[in-house]
C-alpha positions as CSV (number, residue, x, y, z in Angstrom):
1,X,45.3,43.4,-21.3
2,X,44.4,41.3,-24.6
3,X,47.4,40.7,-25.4
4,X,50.6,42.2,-24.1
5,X,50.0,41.9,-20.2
6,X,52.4,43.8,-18.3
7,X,54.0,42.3,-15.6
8,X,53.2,43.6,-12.0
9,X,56.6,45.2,-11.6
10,X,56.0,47.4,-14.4
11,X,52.4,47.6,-14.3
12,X,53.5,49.5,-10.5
13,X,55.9,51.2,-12.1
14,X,53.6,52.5,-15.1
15,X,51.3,53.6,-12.1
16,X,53.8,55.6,-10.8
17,X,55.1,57.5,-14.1
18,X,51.4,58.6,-14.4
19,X,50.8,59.6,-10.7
20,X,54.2,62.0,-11.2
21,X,52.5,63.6,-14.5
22,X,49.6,64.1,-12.4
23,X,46.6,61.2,-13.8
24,X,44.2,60.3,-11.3
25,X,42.8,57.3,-12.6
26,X,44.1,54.0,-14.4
27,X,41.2,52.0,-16.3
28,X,42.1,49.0,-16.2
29,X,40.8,46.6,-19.1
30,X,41.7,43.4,-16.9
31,X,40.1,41.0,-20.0
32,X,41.6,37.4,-19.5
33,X,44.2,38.5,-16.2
34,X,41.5,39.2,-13.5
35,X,41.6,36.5,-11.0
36,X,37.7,35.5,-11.4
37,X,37.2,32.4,-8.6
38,X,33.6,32.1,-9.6
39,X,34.3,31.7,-12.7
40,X,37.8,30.6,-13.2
41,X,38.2,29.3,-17.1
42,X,37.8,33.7,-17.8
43,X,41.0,34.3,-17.1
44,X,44.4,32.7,-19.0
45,X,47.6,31.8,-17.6
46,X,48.6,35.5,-17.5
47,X,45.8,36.4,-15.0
48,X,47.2,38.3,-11.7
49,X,46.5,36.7,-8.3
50,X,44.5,37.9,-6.4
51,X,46.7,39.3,-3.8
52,X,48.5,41.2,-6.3
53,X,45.2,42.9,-7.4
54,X,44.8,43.6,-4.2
55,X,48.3,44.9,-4.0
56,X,48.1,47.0,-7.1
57,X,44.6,48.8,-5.9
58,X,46.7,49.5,-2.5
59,X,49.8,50.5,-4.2
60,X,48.1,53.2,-6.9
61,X,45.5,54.6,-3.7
62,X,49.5,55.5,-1.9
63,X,49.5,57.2,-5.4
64,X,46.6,59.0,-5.4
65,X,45.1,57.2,-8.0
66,X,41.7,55.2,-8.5
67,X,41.8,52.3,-10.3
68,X,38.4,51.9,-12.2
69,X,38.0,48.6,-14.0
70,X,36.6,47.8,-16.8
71,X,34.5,44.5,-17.9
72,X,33.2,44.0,-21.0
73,X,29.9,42.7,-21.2
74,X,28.3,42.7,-24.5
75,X,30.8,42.7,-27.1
76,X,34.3,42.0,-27.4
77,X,33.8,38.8,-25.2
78,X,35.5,36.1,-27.0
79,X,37.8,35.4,-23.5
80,X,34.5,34.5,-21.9
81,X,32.5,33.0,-24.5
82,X,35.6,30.5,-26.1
83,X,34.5,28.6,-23.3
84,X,31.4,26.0,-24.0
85,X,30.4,26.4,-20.3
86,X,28.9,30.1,-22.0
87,X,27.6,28.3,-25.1
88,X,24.2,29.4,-25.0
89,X,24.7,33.4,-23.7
90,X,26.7,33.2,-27.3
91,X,24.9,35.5,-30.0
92,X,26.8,33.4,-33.0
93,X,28.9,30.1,-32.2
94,X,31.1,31.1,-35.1
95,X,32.2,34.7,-33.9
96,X,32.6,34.7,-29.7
97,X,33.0,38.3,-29.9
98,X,29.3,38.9,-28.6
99,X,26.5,37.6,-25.9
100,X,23.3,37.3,-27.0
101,X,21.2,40.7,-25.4
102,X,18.2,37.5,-26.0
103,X,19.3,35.8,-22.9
104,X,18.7,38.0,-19.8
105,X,18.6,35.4,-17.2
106,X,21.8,33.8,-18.4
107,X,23.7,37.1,-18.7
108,X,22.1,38.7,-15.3
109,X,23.9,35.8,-13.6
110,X,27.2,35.7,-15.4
111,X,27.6,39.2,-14.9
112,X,26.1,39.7,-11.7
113,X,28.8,37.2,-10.4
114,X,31.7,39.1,-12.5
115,X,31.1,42.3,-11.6
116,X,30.4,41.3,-8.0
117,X,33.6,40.0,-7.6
118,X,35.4,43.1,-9.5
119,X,33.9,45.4,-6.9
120,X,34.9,43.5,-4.1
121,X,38.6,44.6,-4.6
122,X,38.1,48.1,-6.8
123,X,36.7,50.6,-4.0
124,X,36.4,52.9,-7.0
125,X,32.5,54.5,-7.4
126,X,32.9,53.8,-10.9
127,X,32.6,50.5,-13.1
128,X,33.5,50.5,-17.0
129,X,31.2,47.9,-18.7
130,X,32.1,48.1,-21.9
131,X,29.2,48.0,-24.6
132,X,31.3,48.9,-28.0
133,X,31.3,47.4,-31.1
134,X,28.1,45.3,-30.8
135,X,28.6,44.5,-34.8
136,X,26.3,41.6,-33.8
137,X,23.3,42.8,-33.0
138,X,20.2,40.9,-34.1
139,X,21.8,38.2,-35.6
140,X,21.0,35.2,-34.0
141,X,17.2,34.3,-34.7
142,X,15.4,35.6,-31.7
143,X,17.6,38.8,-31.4
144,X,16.6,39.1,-35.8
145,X,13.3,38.6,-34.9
146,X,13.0,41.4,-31.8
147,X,14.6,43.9,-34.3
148,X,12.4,43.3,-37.0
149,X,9.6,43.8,-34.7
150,X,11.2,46.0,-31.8
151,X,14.3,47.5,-34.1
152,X,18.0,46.9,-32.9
153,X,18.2,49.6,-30.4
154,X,15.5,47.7,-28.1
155,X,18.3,44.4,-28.3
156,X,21.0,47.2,-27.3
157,X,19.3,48.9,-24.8
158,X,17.4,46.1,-22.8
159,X,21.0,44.2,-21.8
160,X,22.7,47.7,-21.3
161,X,19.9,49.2,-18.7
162,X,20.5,45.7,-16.7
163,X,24.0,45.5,-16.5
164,X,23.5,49.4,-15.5
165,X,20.9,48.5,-12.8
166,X,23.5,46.0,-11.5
167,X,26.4,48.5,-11.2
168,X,24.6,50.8,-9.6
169,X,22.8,48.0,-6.9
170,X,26.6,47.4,-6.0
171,X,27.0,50.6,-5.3
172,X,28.8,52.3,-8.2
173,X,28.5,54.6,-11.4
174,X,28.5,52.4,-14.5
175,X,30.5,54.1,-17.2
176,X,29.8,53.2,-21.4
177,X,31.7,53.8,-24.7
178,X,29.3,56.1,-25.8
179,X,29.4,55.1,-30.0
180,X,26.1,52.4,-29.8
181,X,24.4,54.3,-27.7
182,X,25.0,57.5,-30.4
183,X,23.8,55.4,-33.4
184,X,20.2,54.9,-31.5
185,X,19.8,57.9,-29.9
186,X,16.1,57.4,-28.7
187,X,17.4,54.8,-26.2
188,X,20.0,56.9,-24.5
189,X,17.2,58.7,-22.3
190,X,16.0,55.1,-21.4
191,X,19.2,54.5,-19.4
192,X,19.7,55.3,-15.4
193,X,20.8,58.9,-14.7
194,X,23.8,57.4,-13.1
195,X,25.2,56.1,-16.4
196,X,28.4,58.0,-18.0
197,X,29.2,58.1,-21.4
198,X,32.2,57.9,-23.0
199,X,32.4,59.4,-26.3
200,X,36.0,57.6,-28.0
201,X,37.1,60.0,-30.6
202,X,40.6,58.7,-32.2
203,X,40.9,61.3,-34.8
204,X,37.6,61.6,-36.5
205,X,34.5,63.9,-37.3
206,X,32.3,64.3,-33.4
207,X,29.2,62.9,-35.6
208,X,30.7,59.7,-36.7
209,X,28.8,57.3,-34.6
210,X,26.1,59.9,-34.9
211,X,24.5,63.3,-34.1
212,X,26.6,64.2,-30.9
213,X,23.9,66.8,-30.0
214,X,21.4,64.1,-29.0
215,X,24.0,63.1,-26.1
216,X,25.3,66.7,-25.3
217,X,21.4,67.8,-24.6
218,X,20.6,64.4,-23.0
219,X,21.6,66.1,-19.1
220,X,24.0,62.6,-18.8
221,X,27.8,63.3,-17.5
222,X,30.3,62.4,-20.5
223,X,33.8,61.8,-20.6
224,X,36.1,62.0,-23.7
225,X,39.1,59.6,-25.1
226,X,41.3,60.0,-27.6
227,X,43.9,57.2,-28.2
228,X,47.8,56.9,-28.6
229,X,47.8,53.3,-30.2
230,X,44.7,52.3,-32.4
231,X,43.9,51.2,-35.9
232,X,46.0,50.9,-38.3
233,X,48.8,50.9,-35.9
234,X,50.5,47.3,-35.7
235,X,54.2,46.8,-35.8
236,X,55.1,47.9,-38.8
237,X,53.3,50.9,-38.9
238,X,52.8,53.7,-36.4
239,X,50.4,56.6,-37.3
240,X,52.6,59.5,-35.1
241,X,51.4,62.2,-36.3
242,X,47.3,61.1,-36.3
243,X,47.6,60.6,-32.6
244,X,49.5,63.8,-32.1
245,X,46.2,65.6,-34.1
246,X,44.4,63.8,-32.1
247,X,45.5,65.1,-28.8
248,X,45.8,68.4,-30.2
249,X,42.3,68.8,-31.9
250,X,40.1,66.3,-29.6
251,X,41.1,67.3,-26.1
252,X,40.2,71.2,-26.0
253,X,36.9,70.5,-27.9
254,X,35.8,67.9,-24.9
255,X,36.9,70.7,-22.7
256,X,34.6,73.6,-24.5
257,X,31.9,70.4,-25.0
258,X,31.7,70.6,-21.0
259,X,32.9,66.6,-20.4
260,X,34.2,65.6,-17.1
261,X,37.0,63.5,-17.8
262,X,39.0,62.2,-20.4
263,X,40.4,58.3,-21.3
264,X,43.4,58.3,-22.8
265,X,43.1,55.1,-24.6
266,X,46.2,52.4,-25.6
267,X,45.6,49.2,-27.9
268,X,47.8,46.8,-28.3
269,X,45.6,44.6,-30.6
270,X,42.5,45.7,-32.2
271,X,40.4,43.1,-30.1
272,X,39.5,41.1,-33.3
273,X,40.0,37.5,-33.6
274,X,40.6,35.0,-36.3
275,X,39.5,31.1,-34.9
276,X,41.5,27.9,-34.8
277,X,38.9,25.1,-34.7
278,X,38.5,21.4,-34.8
279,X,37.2,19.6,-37.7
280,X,33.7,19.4,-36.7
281,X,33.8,22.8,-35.1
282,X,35.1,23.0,-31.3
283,X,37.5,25.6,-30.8
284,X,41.1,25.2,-30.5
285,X,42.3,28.8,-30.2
286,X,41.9,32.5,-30.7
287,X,44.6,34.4,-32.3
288,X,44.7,38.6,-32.3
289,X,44.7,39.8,-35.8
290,X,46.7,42.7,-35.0
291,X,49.6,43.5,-32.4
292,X,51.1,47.0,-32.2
293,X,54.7,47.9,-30.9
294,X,54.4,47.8,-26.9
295,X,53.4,51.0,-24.9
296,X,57.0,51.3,-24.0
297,X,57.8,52.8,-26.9
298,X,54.9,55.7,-26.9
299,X,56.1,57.8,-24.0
300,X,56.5,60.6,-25.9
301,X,52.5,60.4,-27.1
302,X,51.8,59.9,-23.2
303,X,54.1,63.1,-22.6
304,X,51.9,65.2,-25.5
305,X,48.7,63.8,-23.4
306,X,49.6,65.2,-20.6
307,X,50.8,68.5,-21.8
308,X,47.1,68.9,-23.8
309,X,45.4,68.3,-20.6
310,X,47.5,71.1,-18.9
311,X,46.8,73.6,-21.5
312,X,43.6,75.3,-22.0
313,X,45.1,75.9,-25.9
314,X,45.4,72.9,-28.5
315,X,48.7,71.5,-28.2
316,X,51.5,73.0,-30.3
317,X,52.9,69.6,-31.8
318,X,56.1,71.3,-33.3
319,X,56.8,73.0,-30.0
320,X,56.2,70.1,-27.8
321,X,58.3,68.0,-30.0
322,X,61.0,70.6,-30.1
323,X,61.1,71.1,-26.4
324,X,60.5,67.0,-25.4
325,X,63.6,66.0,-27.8
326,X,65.5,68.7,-25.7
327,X,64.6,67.9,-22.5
328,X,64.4,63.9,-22.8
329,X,67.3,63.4,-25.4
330,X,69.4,66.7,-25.3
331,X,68.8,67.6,-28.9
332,X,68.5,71.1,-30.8
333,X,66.2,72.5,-32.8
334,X,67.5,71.1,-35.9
335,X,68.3,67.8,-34.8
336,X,64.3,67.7,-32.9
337,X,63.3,68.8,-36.8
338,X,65.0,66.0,-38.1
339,X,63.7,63.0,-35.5
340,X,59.9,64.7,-36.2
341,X,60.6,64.2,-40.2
342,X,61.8,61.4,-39.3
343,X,59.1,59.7,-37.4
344,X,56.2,60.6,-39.3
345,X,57.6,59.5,-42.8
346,X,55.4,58.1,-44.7
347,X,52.6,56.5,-42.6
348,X,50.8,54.3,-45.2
349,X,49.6,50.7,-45.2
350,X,50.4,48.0,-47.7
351,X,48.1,45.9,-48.7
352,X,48.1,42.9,-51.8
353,X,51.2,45.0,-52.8
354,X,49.7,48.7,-53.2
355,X,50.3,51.3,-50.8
356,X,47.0,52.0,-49.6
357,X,45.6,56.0,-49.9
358,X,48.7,56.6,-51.9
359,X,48.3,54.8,-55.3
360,X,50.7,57.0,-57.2
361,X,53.6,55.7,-54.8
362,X,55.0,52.4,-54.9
363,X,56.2,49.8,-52.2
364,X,59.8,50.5,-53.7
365,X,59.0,54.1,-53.1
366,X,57.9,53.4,-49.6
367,X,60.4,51.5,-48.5
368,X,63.1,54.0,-49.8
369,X,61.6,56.7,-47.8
370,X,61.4,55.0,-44.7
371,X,65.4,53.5,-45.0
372,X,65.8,57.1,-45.0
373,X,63.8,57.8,-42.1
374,X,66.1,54.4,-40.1
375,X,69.3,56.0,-41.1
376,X,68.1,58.9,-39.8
377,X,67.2,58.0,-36.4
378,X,70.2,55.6,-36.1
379,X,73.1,59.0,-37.0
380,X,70.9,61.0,-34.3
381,X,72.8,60.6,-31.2
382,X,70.6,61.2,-27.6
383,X,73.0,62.5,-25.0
384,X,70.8,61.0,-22.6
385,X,67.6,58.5,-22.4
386,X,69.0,55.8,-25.3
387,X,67.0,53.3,-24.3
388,X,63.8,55.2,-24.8
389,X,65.1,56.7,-28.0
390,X,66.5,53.2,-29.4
391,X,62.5,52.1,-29.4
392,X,61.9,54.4,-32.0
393,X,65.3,52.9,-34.1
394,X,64.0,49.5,-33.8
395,X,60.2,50.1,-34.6
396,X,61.6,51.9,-37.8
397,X,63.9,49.1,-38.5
398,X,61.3,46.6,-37.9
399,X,59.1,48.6,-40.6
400,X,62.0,49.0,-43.0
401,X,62.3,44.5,-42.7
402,X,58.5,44.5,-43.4
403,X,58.3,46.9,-46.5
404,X,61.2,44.5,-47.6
405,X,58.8,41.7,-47.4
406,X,56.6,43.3,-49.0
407,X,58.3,44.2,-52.3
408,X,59.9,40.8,-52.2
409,X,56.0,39.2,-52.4
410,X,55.3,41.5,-54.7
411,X,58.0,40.1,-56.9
412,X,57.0,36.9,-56.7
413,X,52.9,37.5,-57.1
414,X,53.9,39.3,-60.4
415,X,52.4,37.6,-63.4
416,X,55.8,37.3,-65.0
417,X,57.6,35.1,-62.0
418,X,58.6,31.5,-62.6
419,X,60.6,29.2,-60.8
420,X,64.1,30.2,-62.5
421,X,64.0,33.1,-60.6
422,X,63.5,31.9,-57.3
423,X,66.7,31.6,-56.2
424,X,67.9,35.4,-55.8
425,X,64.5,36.1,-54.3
426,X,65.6,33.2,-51.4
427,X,68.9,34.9,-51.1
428,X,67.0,38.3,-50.2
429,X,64.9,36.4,-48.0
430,X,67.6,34.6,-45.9
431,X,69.2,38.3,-45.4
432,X,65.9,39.9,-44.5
433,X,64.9,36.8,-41.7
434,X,68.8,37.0,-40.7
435,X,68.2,40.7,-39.4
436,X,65.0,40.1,-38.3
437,X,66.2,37.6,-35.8
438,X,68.8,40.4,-34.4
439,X,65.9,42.5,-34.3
440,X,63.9,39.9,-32.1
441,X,67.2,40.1,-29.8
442,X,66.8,43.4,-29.2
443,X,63.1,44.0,-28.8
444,X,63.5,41.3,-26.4
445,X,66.3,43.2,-24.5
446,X,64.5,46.4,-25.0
447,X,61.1,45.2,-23.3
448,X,62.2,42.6,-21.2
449,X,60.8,42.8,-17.5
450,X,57.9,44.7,-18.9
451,X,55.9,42.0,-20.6
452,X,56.2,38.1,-19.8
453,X,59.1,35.9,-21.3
454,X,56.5,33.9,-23.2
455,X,54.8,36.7,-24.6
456,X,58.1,38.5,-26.2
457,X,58.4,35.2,-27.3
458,X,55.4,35.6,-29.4
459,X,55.1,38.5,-30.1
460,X,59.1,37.8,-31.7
461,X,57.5,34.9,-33.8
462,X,53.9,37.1,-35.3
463,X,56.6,39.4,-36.9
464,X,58.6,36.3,-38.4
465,X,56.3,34.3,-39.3
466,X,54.8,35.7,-43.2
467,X,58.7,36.3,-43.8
468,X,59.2,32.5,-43.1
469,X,56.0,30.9,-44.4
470,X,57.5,32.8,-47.5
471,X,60.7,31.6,-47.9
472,X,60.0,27.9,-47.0
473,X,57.3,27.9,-49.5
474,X,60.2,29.3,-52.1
475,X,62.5,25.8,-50.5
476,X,60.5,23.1,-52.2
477,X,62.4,20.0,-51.2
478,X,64.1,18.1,-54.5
């Protein structure tokens, strides 16, 4: 809930897809939408009531589903700590992202009083607190000083082990992203027997955050959790077949591994943050550095999820695809073959105007090969479900207008460009903002009633706005 809030509507609605495919559990990663009373500057002018929390808890039990939340309370805290009222619990008061694990007393009360609050309306026995990504660690002068002396894991582990003991005095079984925790593996045993971990795996080696043996033999319960939108994924780039790997490959090993339960995770911004401040420092804003296409258009990934948890053998991705794009859009064999080419064509990122991993291939190139990929969605024609399948046509078409972008910058960034040229480039430009704006017509229409009026809104103008700073820097007045 970063960015992209769904509306309640759709959030029941979501619920209710899930409960049909059989999930038990929704994690919900309230962020800046929980109702807090006692401390109400958390939440943003998206934030549920809290009758309609309670609503939703009610609604999803009907559904045979336990809705878990999940507060973050180390890193990834800029919601909480943009306010000055949490000045001093900050571990830098440039980058928000992080309390400081120096301040016990400070942090025992904040999130004494948030969690308390969380588990008055979640009768769930769990309770997510977060604790990834602590990038931060021992950076502000006491923390540097306690590493130095203590190392980094002591900073990590002392906050963790109290917001722990205050899950479990209210009662329930605090859950943890498992990757800090695997990168100081002598603290792990130092945290209550209650404590879950779980291990986020979103295509990569097990041993990444480190040796996965130190957790396995540790006797603590772990869950797993792949992902179906993450890094690099934005809106102009979807990494389809990665997440379909990823379900295949990551699921049956946390089933031989022996872990409990499994998180399938869904991003719709990286949780990184670029600030807007004042002159002598106070801060303005936070803005999302990246924003992926909305989960509306990833049903077929959920669909793949699902079918990997109901087989004990890795999911057949060519199979599945075959038989989804027959059952959801009444499409062969050949015409499934075509849609999975299709899809997964050429899922590379551009960056300074080089095609990153792929230096032999151009942004021309690129760009080419995913024009193909657009006509080739748009001539397939779904007997049934086009709304669902026209997501995919717009997320290609909103690629094929970025690529365009691209190449056009590149143009201009080429030592060779002066001002006599600029005029064909602005001719290219007012084409390629002309569609865009038809294509902010029908993203709205496609994902209206799912996500806010005011969000589409923005969303519409992040995918406009480099194309426009562009071409009004091309329009110097005369």
């Amino acid at each position: 809930m970063r960015i992209q809030v769904m509306t309640m509507p759709y959030l029941k609605e979501f619920a209710q897809k899930l409960s049909k495919a059989g999930m038990n559990t929704i994690v919900m990663e309230y962020e800046a939408t929980y109702p807090f009373q006692k401390h109400p500057m958390v939440s943003n002018r998206y934030a549920y009531t809290p009758e309609q929390i309670k609503e939703f808890i009610q609604y999803c039990a009907g559904l045979g589903i336990d809705v878990i939340p999940l507060q973050q309370s180390f890193g990834h805290v800029e919601y909480i700590l943009r306010n000055y009222r949490y000045a001093d619990v900050r571990e830098s008061q440039k980058d928000f992202s992080q309390v400081c694990p120096s301040k016990p007393e400070l942090n025992h009360q904040l999130f004494t009083d948030l969690f308390t609050e969380l588990a008055s309306t979640h009768p769930s026995k769990y309770m997510h607190i977060g604790g990834d990504e602590t990038y931060l660690l021992g950076q502000c002068p006491i923390c540097k000083k306690k590493a130095e002396t203590e190392g980094k894991s002591k900073l990590y582990i002392d906050h963790i082990k109290m917001l722990c003991d205050i899950v479990i005095k209210l009662g329930k079984r605090p859950l943890i992203w498992a990757d800090i925790a695997l990168k100081h593996p002598e603290a792990i045993k130092l945290l209550p027997k209650e404590t879950i971990f779980v291990d986020w795996n979103y295509g990569w080696e097990l041993n990444k955050f480190g040796n996965l043996d130190n957790l396995l033999k540790s006797g603590y319960e772990i869950w797993g959790s792949p992902s179906l939108r993450s890094h690099p994924d934005n809106y102009f780039l979807t990494q389809w077949e990665k997440h379909f790997n990823n379900i295949r490959d990551f699921v049956p090993t946390a089933r031989k591994l022996g872990y409990k339960g499994m998180i399938m995770t869904s991003w719709s911004t990286s949780g990184v943050y670029s600030t807007v401040t004042e002159s002598n420092g106070d801060l303005v804003d936070l803005y999302a550095i990246r924003h992926v296409y909305p989960l509306t258009g990833f049903n077929i990934l959920l669909a793949a999820y699902i079918e990997g948890l109901n087989s004990q053998k890795p999911l057949d991705i060519q199979k599945f695809v075959t038989e989804y794009c027959k059952n959801t859009y009444g499409f062969n064999k050949e015409q499934a073959g075509q849609f999975w080419a299709a899809l997964k064509t050429a899922p590379y990122e551009v960056i300074t105007g080089k095609v990153v991993n792929k230096p032999e291939l151009s942004v021309q190139g690129l760009l080419d090969s995913v024009k193909l990929a657009a006509t080739t969605l748009h001539d397939l024609k779904p007997l049934k479900n086009e709304g669902e399948f026209e997501q995919y046509r717009l997320m290609t078409d909103i690629r094929v207008q970025y690529l365009t972008l691209q190449a056009l910058e590149k143009q201009v960034n080429e030592p060779g460009f002066t001002a006599n040229q600029i005029e064909p480039v602005k001719k290219e430009l007012e084409a390629v903002i002309a569609k865009n704006d038809e294509l902010n017509k029908k993203f709205t229409q496609l994902n209206g009633g799912y996500y806010y009026q005011a969000e589409l809104e923005t969303e519409n103008q992040v995918r406009k706005a480099r194309m426009q700073i562009l071409y009004d820097r091309l329009s110097k007045s005369k």
